[in-house]
KOLMARNU-864887 format. One record per atom (N, C-alpha, C, CB): z, x, y; residue number from 1. Coordinates in nm, 4 decimals, decimal comma. Glycine has a CB too. Layout:
BAVO         c3         c1         c2   pos
BAVO          Z          X          Y   NUM
...
END
This chain:
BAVO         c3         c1         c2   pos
BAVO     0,0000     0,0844    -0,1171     1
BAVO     0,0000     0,0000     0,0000     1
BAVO     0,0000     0,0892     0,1237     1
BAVO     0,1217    -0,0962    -0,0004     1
BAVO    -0,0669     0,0630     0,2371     2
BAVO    -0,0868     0,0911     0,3298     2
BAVO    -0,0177     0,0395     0,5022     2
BAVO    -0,1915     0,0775     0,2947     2
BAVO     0,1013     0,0773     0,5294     3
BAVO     0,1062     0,0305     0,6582     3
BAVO     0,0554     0,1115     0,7529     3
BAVO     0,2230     0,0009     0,6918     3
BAVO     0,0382    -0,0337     0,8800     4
BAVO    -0,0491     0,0744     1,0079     4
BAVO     0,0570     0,0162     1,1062     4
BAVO    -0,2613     0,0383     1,0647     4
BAVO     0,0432     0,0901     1,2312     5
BAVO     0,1392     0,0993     1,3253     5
BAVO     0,1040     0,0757     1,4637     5
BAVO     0,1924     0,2139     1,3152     5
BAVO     0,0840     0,0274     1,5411     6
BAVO    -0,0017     0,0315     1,6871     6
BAVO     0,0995     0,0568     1,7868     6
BAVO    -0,0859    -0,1157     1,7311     6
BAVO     0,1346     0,1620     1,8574     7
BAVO     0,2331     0,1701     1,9978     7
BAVO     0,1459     0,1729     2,1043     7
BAVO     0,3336     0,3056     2,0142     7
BAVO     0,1285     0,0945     2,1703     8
BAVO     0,0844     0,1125     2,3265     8
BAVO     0,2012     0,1637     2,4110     8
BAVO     0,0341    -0,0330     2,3950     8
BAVO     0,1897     0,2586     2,4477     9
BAVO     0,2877     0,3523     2,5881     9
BAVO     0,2597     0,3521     2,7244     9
BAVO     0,2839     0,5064     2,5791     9
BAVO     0,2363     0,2887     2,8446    10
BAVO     0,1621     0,3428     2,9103    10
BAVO     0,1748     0,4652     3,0133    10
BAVO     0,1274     0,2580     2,9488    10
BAVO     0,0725     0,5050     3,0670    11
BAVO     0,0919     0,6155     3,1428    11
BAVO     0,2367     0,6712     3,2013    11
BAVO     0,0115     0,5908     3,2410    11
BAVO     0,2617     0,5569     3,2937    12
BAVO     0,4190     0,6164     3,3493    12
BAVO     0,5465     0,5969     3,2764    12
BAVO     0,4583     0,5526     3,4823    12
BAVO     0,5142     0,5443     3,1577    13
BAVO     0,6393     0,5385     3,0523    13
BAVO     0,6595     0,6709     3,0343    13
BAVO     0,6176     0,4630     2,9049    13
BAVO     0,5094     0,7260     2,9335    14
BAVO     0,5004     0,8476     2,8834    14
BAVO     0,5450     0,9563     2,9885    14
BAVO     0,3648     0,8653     2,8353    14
BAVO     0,5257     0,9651     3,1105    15
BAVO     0,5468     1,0688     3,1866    15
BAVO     0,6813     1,0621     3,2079    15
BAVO     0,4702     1,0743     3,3005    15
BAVO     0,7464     0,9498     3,2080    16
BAVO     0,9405     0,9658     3,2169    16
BAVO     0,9886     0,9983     3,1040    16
BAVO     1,0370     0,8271     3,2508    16
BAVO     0,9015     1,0005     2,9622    17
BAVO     0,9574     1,0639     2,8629    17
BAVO     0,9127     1,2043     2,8501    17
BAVO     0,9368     0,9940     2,7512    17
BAVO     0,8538     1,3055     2,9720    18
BAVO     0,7813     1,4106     2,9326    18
BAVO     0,7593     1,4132     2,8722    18
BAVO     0,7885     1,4893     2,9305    18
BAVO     0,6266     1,2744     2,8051    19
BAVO     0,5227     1,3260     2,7223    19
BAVO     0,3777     1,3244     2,7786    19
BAVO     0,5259     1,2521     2,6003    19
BAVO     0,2549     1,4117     2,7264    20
BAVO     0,1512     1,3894     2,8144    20
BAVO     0,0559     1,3211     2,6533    20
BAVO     0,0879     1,5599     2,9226    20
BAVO    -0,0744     1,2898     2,7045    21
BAVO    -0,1705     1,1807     2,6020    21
BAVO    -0,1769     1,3115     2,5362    21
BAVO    -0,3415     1,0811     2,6568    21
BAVO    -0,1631     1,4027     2,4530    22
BAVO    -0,1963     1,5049     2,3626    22
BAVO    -0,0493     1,5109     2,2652    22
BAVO    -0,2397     1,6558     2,4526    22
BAVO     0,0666     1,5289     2,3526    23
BAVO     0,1721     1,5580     2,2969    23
BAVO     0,1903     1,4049     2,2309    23
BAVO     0,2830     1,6227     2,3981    23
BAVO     0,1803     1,2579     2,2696    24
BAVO     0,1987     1,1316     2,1862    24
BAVO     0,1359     1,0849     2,0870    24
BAVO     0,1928     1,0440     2,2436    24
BAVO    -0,0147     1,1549     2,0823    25
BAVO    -0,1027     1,1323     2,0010    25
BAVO    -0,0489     1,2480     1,8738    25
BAVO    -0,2533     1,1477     2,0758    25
BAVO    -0,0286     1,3623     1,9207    26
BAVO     0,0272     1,4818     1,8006    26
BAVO     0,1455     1,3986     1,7255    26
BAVO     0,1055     1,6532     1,8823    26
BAVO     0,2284     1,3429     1,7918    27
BAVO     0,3786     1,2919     1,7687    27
BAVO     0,3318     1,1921     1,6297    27
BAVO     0,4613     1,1889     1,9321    27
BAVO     0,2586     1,0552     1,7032    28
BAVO     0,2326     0,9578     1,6552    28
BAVO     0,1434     0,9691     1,5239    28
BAVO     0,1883     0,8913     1,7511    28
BAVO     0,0525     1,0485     1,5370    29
BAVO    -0,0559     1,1209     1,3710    29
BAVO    -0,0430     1,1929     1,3019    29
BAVO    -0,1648     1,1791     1,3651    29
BAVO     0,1176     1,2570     1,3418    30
BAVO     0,1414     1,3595     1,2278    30
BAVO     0,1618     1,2967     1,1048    30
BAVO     0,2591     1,4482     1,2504    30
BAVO     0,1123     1,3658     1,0141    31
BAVO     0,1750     1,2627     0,8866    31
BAVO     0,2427     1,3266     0,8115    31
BAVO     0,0815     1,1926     0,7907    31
BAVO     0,3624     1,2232     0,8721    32
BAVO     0,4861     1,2293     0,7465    32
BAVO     0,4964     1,2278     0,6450    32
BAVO     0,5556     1,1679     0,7316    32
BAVO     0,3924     1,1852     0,5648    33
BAVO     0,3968     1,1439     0,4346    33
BAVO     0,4211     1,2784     0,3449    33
BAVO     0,2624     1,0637     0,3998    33
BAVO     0,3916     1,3704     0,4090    34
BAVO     0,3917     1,5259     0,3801    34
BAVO     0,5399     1,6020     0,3673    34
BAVO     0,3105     1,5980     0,5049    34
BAVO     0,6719     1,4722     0,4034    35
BAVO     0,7829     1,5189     0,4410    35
BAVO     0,8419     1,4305     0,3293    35
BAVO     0,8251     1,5080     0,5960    35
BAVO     0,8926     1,4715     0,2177    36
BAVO     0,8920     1,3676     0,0613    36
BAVO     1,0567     1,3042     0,1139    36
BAVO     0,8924     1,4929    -0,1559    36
BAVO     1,0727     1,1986     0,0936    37
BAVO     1,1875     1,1117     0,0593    37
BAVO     1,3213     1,1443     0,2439    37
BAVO     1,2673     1,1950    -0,1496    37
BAVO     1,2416     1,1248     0,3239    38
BAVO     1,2990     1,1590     0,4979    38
BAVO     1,3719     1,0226     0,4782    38
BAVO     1,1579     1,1718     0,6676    38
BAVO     1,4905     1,0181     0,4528    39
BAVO     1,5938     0,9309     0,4913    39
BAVO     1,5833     0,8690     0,5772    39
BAVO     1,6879     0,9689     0,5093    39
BAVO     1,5904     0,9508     0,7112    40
BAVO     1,5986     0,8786     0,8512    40
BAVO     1,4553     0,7676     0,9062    40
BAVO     1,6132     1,0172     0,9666    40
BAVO     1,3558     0,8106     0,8292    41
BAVO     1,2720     0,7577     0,8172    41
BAVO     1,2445     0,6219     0,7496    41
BAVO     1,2280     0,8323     0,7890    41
BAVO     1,2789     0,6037     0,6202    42
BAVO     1,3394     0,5141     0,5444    42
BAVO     1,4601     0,4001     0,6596    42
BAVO     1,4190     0,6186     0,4161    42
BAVO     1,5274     0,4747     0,6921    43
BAVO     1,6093     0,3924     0,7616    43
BAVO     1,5932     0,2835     0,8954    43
BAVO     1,6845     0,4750     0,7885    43
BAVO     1,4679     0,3854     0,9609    44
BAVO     1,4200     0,3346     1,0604    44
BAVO     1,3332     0,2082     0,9912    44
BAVO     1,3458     0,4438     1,1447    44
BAVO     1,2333     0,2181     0,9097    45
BAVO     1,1034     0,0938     0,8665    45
BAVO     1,1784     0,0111     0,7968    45
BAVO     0,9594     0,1395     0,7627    45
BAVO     1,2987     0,0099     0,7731    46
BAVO     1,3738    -0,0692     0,6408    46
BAVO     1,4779    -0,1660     0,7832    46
BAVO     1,5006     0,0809     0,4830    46
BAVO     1,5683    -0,1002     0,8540    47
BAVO     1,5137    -0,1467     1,0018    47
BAVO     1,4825    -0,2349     1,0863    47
BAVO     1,4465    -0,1254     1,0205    47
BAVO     1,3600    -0,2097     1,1136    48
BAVO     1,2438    -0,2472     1,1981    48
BAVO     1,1631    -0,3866     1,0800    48
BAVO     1,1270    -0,0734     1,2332    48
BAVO     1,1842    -0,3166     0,9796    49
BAVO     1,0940    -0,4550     0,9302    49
BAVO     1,1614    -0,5576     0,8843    49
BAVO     0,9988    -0,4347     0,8186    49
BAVO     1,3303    -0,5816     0,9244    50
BAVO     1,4253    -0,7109     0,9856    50
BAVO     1,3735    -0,7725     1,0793    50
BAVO     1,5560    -0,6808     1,0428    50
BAVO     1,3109    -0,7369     1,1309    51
BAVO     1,2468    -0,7919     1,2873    51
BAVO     1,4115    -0,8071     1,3644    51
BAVO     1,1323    -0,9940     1,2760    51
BAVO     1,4656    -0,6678     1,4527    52
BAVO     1,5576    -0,7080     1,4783    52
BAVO     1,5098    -0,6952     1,6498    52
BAVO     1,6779    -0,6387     1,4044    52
BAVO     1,5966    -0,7857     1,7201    53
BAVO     1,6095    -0,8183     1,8479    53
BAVO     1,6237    -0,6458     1,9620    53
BAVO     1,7593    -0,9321     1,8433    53
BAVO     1,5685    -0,6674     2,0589    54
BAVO     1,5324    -0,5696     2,1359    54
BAVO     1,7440    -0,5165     2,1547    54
BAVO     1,4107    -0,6417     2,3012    54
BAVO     1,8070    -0,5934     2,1609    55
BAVO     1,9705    -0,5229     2,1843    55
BAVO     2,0086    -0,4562     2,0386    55
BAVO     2,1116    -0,6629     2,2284    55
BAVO     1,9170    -0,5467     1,9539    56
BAVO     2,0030    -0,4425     1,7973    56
BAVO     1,9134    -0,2951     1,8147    56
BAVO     1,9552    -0,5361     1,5706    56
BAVO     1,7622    -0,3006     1,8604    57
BAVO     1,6891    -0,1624     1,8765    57
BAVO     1,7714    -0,0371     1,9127    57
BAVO     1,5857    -0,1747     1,9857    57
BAVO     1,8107    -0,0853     2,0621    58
BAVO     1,8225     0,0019     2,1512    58
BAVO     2,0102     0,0853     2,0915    58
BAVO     1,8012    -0,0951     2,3236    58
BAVO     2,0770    -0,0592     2,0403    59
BAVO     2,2098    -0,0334     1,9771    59
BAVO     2,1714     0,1123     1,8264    59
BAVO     2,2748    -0,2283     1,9041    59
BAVO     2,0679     0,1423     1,7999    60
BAVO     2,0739     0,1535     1,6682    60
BAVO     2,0797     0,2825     1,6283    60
BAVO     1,9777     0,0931     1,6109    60
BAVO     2,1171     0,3522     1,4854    61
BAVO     2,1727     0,5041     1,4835    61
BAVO     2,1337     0,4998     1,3669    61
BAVO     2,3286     0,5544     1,5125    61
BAVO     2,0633     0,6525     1,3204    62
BAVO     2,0561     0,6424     1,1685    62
BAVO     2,1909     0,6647     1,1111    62
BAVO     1,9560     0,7463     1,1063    62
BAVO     2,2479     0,6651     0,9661    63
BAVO     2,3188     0,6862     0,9384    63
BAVO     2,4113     0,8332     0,9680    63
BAVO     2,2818     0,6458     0,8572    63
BAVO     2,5477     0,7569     0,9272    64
BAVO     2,6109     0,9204     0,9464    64
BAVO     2,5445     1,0390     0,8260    64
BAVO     2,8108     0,9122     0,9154    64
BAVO     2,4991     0,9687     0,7360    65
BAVO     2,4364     1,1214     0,6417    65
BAVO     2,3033     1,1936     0,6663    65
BAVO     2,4112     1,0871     0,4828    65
BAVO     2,2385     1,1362     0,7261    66
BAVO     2,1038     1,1150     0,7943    66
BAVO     2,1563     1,2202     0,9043    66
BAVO     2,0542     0,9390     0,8497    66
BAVO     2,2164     1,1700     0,9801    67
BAVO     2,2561     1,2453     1,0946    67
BAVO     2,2806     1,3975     1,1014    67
BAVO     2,3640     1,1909     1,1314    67
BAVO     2,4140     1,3973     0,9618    68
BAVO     2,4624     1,5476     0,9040    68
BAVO     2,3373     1,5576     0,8393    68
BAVO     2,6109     1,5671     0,7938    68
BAVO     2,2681     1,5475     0,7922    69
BAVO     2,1218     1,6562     0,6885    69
BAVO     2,0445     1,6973     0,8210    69
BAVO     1,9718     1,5361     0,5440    69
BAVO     2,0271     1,6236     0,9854    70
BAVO     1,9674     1,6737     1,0498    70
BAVO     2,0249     1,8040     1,1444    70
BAVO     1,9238     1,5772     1,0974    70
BAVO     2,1500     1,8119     1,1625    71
BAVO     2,2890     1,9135     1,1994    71
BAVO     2,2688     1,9871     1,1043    71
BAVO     2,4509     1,8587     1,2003    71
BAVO     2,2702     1,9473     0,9631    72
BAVO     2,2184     2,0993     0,8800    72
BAVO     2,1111     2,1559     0,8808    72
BAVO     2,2188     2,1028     0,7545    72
BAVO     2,0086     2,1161     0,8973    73
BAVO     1,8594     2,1669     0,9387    73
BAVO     1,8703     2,2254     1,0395    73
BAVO     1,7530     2,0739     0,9618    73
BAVO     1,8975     2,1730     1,1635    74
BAVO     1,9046     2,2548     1,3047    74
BAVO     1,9802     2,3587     1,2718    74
BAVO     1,9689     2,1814     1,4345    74
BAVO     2,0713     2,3950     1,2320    75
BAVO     2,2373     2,4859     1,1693    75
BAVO     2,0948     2,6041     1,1653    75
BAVO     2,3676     2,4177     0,9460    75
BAVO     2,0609     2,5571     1,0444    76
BAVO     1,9605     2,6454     0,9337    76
BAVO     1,8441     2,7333     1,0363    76
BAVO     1,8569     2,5129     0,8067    76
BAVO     1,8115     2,6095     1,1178    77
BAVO     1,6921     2,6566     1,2188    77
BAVO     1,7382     2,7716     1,3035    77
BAVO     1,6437     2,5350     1,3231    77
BAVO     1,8502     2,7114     1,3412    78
BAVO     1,9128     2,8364     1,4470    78
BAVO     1,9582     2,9715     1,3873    78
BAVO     2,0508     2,7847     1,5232    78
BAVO     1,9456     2,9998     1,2857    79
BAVO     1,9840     3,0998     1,2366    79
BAVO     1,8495     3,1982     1,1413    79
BAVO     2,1060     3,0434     1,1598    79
BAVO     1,7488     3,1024     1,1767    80
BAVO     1,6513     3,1064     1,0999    80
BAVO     1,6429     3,1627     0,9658    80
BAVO     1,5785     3,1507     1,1607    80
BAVO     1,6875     3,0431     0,8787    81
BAVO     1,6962     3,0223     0,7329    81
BAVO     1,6488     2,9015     0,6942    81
BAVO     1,8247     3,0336     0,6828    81
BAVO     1,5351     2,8654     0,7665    82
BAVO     1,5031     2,7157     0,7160    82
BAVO     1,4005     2,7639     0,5846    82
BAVO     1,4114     2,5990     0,8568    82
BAVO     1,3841     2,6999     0,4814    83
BAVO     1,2331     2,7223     0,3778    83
BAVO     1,1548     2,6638     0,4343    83
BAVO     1,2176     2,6697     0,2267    83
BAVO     1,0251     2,6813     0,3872    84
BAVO     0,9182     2,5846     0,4568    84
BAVO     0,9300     2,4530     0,4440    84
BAVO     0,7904     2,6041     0,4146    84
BAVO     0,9992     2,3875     0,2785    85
BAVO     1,0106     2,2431     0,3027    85
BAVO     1,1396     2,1437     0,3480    85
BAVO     0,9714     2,1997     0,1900    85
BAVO     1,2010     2,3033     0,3723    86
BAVO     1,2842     2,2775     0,5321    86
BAVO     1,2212     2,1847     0,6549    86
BAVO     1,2976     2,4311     0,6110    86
BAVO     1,1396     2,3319     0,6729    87
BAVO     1,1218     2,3114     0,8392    87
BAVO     1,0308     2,1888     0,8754    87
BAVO     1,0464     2,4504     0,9123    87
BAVO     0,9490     2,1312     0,7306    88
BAVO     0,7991     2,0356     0,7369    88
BAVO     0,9327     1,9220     0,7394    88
BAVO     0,6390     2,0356     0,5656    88
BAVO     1,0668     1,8840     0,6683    89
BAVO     1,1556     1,7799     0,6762    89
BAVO     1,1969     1,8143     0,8207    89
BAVO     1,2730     1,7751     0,5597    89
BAVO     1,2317     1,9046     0,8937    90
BAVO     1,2931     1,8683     1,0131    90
BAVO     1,1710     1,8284     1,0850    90
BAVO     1,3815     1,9798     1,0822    90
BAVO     1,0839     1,8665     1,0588    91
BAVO     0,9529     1,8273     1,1997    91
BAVO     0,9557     1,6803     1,1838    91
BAVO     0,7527     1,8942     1,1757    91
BAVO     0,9347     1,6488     1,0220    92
BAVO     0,9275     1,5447     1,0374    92
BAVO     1,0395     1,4503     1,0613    92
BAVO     0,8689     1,5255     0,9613    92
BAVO     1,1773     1,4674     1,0885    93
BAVO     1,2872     1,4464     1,1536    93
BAVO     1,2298     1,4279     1,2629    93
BAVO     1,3869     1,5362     1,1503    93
BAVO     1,2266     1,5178     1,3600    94
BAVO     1,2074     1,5246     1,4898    94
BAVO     1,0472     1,4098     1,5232    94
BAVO     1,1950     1,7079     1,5264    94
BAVO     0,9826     1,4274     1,4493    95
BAVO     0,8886     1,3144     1,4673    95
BAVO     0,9158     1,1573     1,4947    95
BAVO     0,8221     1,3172     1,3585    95
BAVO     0,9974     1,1652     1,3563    96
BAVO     1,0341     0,9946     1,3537    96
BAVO     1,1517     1,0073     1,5012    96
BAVO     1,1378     0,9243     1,1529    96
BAVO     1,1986     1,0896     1,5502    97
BAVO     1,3076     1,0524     1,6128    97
BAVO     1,1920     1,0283     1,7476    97
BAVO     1,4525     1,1721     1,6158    97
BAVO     1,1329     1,0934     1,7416    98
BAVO     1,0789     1,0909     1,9139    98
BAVO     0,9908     0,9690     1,9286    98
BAVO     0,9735     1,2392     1,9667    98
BAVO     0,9139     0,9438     1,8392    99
BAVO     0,8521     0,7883     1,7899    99
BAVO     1,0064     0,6398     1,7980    99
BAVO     0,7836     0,8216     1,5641    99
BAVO     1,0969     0,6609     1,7816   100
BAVO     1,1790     0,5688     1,7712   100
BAVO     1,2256     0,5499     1,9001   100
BAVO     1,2708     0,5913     1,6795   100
BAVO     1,2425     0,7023     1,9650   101
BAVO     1,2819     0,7163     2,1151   101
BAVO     1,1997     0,6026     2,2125   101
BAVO     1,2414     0,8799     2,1670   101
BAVO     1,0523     0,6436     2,1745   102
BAVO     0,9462     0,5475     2,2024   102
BAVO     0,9884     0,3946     2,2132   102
BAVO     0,8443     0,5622     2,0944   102
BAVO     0,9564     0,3447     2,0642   103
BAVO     1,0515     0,2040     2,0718   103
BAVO     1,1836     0,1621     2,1146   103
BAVO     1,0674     0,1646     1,9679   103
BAVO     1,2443     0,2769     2,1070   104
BAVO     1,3438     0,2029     2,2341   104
BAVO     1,3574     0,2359     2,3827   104
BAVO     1,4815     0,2190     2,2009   104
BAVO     1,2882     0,2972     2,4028   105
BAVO     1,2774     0,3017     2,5646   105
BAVO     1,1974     0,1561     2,5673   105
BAVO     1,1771     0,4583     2,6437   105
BAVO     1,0897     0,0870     2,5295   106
BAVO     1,0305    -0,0598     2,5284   106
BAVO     1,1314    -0,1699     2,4703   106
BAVO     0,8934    -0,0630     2,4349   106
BAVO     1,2268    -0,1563     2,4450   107
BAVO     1,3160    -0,2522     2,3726   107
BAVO     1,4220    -0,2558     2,5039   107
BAVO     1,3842    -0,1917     2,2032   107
BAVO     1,4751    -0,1450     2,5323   108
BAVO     1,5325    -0,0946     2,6638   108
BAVO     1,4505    -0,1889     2,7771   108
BAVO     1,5040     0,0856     2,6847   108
BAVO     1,3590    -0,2139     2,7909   109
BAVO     1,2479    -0,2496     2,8708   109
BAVO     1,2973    -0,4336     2,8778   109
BAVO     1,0739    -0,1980     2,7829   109
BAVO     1,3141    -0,4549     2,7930   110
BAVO     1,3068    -0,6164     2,7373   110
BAVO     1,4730    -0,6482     2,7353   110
BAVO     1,2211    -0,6369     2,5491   110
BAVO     1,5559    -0,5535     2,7272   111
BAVO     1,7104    -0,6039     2,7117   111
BAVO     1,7264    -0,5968     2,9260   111
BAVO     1,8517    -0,4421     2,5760   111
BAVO     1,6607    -0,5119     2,9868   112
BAVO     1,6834    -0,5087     3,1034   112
BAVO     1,6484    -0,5943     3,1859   112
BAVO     1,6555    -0,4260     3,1357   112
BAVO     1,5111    -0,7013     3,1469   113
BAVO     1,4866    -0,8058     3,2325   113
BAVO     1,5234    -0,9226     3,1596   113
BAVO     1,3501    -0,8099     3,2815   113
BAVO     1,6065    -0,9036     3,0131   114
BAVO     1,6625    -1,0332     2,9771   114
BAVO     1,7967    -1,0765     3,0795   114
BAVO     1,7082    -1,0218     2,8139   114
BAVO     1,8465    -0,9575     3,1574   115
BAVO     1,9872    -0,9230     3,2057   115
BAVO     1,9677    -0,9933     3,3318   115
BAVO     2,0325    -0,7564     3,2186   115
END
């Protein structure tokens, strides 16, 4: 099975997130799929496909173990001892996180003019 994903960002979103159209497009097409069994990842689409309300988005945290495996990766990074299928799990960490950042800065968007 195949899911697809569509984020529209626009221009001055992206620029308050210092991102430019090269760095969102890299973010958004990397493929993860290359990063075997990413928890945080899992956590996010499992999630998101509750259809939960723009205040549960913006409220939301991966787990605390999720959290510690990404504190151990960085640990690892900083000392540079990551393996390679280390460093392809933290990218792809850092992927899903900056993609989620995404959706909730737009969820953020929708809890602020519900207010």
């Amino acid at each position: 099975m195949l899911m697809q994903l569509t984020i529209v960002v626009p221009d001055e979103q992206a620029r308050q997130l210092g991102l430019g159209r090269e760095e969102l497009e890299k973010l958004v097409t990397r493929p993860l799929q290359q990063v075997p069994n990413l928890a945080f990842l899992e956590e996010v689409t499992e999630f998101l496909g509750k259809g939960p309300q723009p205040k549960e988005i913006v409220a939301f945290h991966g787990s605390e173990k999720s959290q510690q495996r990404a504190r151990e990766l960085l640990d690892k990074n900083r000392t540079g001892t990551l393996t390679p299928e280390e460093e392809a799990e933290l990218d792809g960490i850092e992927s899903a996180n900056h993609l989620f950042a995404l959706i909730k800065a737009r969820a953020w968007q929708h809890v602020s003019a519900a207010s």
